[in-house]
Structures are given as structure tokens and as C-alpha cells.
N, C-alpha and C positions, 0 to 999 in steps of 0.2 A: 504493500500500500504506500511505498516513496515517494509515488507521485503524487498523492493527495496533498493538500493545501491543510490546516488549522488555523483559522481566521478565528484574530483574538482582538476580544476590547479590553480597554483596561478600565477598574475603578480604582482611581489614584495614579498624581503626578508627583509622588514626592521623592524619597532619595533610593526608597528600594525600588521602585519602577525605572529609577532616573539609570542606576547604578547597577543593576541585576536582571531585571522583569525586561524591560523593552529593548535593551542591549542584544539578551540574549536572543530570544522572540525573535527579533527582526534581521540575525545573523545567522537562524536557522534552515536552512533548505528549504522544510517542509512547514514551513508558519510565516505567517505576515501578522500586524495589527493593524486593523481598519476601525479601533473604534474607540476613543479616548475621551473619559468626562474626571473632570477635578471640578470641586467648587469654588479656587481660584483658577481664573481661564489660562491665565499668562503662565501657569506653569504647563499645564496641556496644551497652549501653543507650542511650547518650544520642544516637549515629546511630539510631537505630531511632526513637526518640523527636522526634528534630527530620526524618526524613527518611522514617520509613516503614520497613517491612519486621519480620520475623520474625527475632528473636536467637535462633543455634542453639549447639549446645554442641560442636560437636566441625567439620571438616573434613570429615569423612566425611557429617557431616548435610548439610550444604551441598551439596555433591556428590549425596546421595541425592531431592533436594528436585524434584519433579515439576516444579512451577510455574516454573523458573531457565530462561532461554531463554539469558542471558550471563554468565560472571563475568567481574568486573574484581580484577587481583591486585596488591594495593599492599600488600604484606608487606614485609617484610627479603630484602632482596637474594637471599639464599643459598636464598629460597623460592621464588623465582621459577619456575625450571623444572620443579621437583617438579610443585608446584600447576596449574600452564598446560598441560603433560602431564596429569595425571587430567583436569582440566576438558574437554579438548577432545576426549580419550575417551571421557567420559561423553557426548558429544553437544552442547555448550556451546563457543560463541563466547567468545573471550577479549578483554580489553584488559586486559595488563600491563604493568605502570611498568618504566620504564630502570632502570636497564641490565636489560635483557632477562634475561640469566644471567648468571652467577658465572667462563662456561666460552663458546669460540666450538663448543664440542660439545655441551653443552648447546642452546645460541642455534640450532643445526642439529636436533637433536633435537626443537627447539618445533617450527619452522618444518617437519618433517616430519609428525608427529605431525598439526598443522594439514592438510596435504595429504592425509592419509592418514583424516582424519574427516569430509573437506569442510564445514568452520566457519572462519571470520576470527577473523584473528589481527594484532589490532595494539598496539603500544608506544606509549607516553606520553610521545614527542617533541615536545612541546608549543611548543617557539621555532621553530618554521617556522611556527607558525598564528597567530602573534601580530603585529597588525595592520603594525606598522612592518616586521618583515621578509617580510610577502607585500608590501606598496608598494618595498619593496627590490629583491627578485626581479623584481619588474614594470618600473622604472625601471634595470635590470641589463642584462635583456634588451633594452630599448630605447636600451643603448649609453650611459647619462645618464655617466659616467664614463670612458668608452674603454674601453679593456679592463684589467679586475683586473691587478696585478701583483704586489703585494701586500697582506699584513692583518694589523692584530692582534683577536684575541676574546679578552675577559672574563669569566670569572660568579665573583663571589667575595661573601661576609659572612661575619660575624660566628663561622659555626660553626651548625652542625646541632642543637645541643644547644638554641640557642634559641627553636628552631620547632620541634622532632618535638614528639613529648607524651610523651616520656622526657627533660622538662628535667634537664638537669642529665651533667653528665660521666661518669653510666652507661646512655646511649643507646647504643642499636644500632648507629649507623652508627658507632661509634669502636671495634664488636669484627670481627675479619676475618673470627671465622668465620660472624656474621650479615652484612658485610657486601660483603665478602671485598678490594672497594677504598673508600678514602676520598674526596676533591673530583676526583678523574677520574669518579669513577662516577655519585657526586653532581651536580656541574655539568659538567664536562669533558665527559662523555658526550651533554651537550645541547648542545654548541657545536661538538663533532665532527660532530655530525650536522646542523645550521645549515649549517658552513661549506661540507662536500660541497654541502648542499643549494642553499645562495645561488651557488655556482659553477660548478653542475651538474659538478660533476669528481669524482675518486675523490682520496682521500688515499694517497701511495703510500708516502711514506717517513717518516718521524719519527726525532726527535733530543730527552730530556727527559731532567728533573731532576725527579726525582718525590719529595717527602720528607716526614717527617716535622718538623715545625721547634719547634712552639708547645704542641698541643693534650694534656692529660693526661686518664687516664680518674679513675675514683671515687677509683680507689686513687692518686693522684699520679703514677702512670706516664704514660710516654710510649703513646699510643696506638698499636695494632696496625696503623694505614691511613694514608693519607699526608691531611696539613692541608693542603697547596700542590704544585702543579704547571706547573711553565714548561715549554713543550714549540713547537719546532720544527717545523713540516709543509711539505713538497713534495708538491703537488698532481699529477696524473699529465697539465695541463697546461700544467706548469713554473711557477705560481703558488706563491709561498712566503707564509708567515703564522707567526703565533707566538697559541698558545693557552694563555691562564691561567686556574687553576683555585684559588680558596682560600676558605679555612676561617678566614683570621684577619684581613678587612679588618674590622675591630671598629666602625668610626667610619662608615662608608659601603658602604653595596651597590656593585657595581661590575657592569653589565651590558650593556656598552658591545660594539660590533662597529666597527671602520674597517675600509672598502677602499682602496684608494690604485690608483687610474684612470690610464692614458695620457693621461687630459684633467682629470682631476680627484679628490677625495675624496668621500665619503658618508659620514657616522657616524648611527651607529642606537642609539639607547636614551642619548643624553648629556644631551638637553636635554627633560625630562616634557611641554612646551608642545608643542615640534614634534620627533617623537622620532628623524625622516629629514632629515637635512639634508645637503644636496648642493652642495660647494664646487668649483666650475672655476677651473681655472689661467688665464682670460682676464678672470677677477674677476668672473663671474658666479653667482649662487647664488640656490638656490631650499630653504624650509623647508615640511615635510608637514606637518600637523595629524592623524595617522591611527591613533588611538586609544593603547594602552601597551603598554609588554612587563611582561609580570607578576615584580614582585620579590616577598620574602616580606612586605615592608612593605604593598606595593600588592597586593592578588590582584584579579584581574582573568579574568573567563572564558578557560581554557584550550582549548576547542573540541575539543578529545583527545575526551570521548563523544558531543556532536553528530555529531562525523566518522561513531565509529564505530556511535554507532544508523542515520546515513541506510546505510552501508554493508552493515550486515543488513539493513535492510528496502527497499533497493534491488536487494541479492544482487550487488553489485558488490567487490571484495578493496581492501582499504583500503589506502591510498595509504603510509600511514608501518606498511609491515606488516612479518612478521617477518624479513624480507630486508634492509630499511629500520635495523631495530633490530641484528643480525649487524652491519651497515658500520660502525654507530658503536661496538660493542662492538669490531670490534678493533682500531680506531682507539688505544682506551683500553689494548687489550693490547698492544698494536706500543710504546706509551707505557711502560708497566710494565717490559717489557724492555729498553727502551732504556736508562731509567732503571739497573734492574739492572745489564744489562750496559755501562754505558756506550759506545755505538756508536750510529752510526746505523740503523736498525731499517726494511725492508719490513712494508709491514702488508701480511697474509696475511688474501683473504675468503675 
């Protein structure tokens, strides 16, 4: 089916459309986009302009546009499941950015809806497809370590205000009710879904500090969403790790993963040259050359629409789909109340 087209709109012109979605989309063989609405226009001018496609005025136009075979939804959090619901009733394959929904009833609601139109549906978990942790997974399962017993993950910068295209401390992701969580939802939500993914196990229990500490919005206040998150996880088998998530490493990205082996260590994303490198306790060690993990400094092909154009024109359900996006979202909420309530917390899929 190579020669088939997937003609895609987008909802949302901002830094992930700008930087990942329509780059790739429109570099693809077998995909174009012909259909672009922001509710500021001037940024859907200028994708339209560098990427192709037809600026429309409203939501509703997008939605009514004949020609749309997929939308991709990289709005504000709080839109997600509205929008990904219409699309996949109207007859449209989706690919929506993390966190999936704002709700794990929501995140059930997509994932229905999706069944219920017979259309794919997948999330923009993009650190499982990035070169160093699929060499990860592969030298995991071949034992290169013994067996995991422990870990810590990483994702933290500067703050979101300096990549969105709302520079400045009246961006989106600092209000709750567009985005309803802060650096869980933002990074956390990508590292929760890695770590299941690189251990092949379920995350059963979590223990966090979810807070506010640094970041202010326009007005000088304390923002509505958390800047940092240290969080505890017990894996369902018996692997513990500790997951960090922030908004205020101002001086260095931080996008580091260790496992710590019966035989050995692995750290992924520390050293740019060789991003896998694999330390044994008999003093032996081997480093990978196997491409980057994308920071906002470095962007680097996130493979998220690759996946999911071969997967509609193959007609096969895509691997990181919205069952995939559910695990990591309540990862983040089992976190939330943890935090909250102070206790250790079952995550509930």
C-alpha cells in the first residue's frame, strides 16, 4: 500500500507541530498535510507556509474537511480528549500528544470511542523510539546486565516557557486548567512510560513529592502545576527506581536513565558520543554509538508519525496506542495523589 497518500490536519501550531509533527508529516513519502487550525492564525500561517496544507478558521472546519484521512492533536492538555473524541467520530485516525487526557476516564473514553469507529489511535510517546533506548531494550533482553534491580530516570530543563511559543511566564503549561499537570505531565509522563516499557513490567505502587518550588506565572505568582517531581516506583516485579521530573534545571538538560544489573550498570543518554554504555562489575564494559535521545536543545527525528503512517497504511493498531498512553497517564495520577495525600499510592489501570 506505498502508494497510498495519508492526508493529515493538524490541531495545533505550536512547538511540537513546529519541531516534530509537521517536519516529519510532510518529509514522509506516503503523507502530506492539507489541513491546519491554531487559534492564533499567525502561527498556522507560517506551518502552512513552510509545511503545506490549508489554514482553516474554526475546529469545526477541520473536522468538516473531506480531504483529512488523520488528525494529529498537539493542543493544550485539557484539549486533548474533546478533540481525539470528534476526530475519530468523524471517521479520522488520530495521533495525540501525552498525556493523552487530563482524566484516566477521559484516556478510557478515547480509547473507546477509537474501538467503536474502527480508526488508530496513538500517543506521542516518543522515548521508547529513540535510538539509544530501543539498543537498550535489545541488550536488556539479552541479559547484558543480569537482571534490573534497580533505577533512576530523568527529564528535566530549564522550564517550558522557553521552548513553547508562549515564551515567556504566560504559557499554557503553567495554567491547570489548560494544562491540568505541570513536569509529571510534561516529562514524567515520558519516563513513566520508558520505564514500564524498558522492563517490560507494570508500575504498581508509587511514593512522590510533587511541588511547586520555583516557577511564577505573568502575574508573579506561584504557578497553578507542579515545577519538580521526585517520585518512588515499585515495579509489579519487585524492581524499585526513583523518577524525576523538572522545570528548573536552568544550567543543563538532564535526560539520563540508569539501571543497576545483578552483573552490572547501563546509563543511557549521559555521554552524546556513545549515548549506551554498559558497565560490568568484572571490569568489563562496552560503549554504543546508536544515534540521540532528543532534548529541546538537540531535536532529532521522533519516529511518533513514521510509526503511525506505516500503521494506517499497513491497517495494523499501533504499538504505543491508547492502552499504551492510559498506563503512563496513571502512573502520573497514582503520583498526584501520592503526593497529595502523602502515602504510598496503587496505580489503578
Amino acid at each position: 500500500m506505498a502508494e497510498e497518500m495519508v492526508r493529515f490536519g493538524l490541531f495545533g501550531a505550536g512547538s511540537i507541530a513546529i519541531y516534530r509533527h509537521a517536519p516529519e508529516i510532510a518529509s514522509h513519502p506516503c503523507a502530506e498535510i492539507v489541513g491546519i487550525y491554531d487559534p492564533i492564525k499567525k502561527r498556522a500561517d507560517w506551518l502552512a507556509e513552510n509545511y503545506g496544507g490549508k489554514v482553516v478558521r474554526s475546529e469545526k472546519a477541520l473536522l468538516a474537511m473531506e480531504n483529512v484521512d488523520a488528525l494529529v492533536v498537539a493542543t493544550p492538555n485539557a484539549h486533548h480528549a474533546r478533540l481525539t473524541i470528534a476526530a475519530l467520530e468523524s471517521g479520522r485516525h488520530v495521533l495525540c500528544e501525552k498525556p493523552m487526557a487530563t482524566s484516566l476516564k477521559d484516556a478510557k473514553a478515547m480509547i473507546a470511542a477509537a474501538r467503536k469507529a474502527g480508526r488508530k489511535l496513538m500517543i506521542g510517546h516518543n522515548q521508547r523510539l529513540m535510538p539509544p533506548h530501543v539498543k537498550a531494550k535489545e541488550l536488556l533482553k539479552q541479559g547484558a546486565i543480569g537482571d534490573v534491580l534497580t533505577f533512576r530516570t530523568s527529564f528535566g530543563h530549564g522550564g517550558p516557557e522557553m521552548w513553547s511559543q508562549d515564551k515567556g511566564a504566560h504559557t499554557w503549561f503553567f495554567k491547570k486548567e489548560e494544562a491540568y499537570v505541570g513536569t509529571m505531565g510534561d516529562l514524567g509522563v515520558h519516563k513513566a512510560d520508558l520505564i514500564r516499557w524498558l522492563l517490560d513490567t507494570e508500575v504498581e505502587e508509587v511514593g512522590a513529592f510533587v511541588d511547586t518550588l520555583a516557577k511564577c506565572n505573568e502575574k508573579g505568582e506561584p504557578i497553578t502545576v507542579d515545577d519538580n517531581a521526585v517520585c518512588i516506583l515499585r515495579m509489579a516485579n519487585g524492581v524499585v527506581g526513583q523518577l524525576t521530573a523538572s522545570w528548573t534545571y536552568s544550567a543543563a538538560e538532564d535526560n539520563i536513565t540508569i539501571l543497576y544489573g545483578s552483573k552490572g550498570q547501563m546509563i543511557l543518554g549521559r555521554n552524546p558520543d556513545f549515548p549506551v554504555e554498559v558497565m560490568l562489575s568484572n571490569g568489563e564494559a562496552a560503549m554504543y554509538k546508536v544515534g540521540a535521545v532528543a532534548t529541546n536543545e538537540v531535536q532529532v527525528p521522533s519516529g511518533i508519525p513514521d510509526a503511525f503512517i506505516d500503521c494506517i497504511l499497513d491497517d495494523v493498531e499501533p504499538e504505543i496506542g491508547g492502552r499504551e498512553g492510559l498506563r503512563a497517564l496513571a502512573i502520573v495520577v497514582a503520583c498526584l495523589k501520592s503526593a497529595e495525600t502523602r502515602k504510598i499510592v496503587k496505580v489503578a489501570y
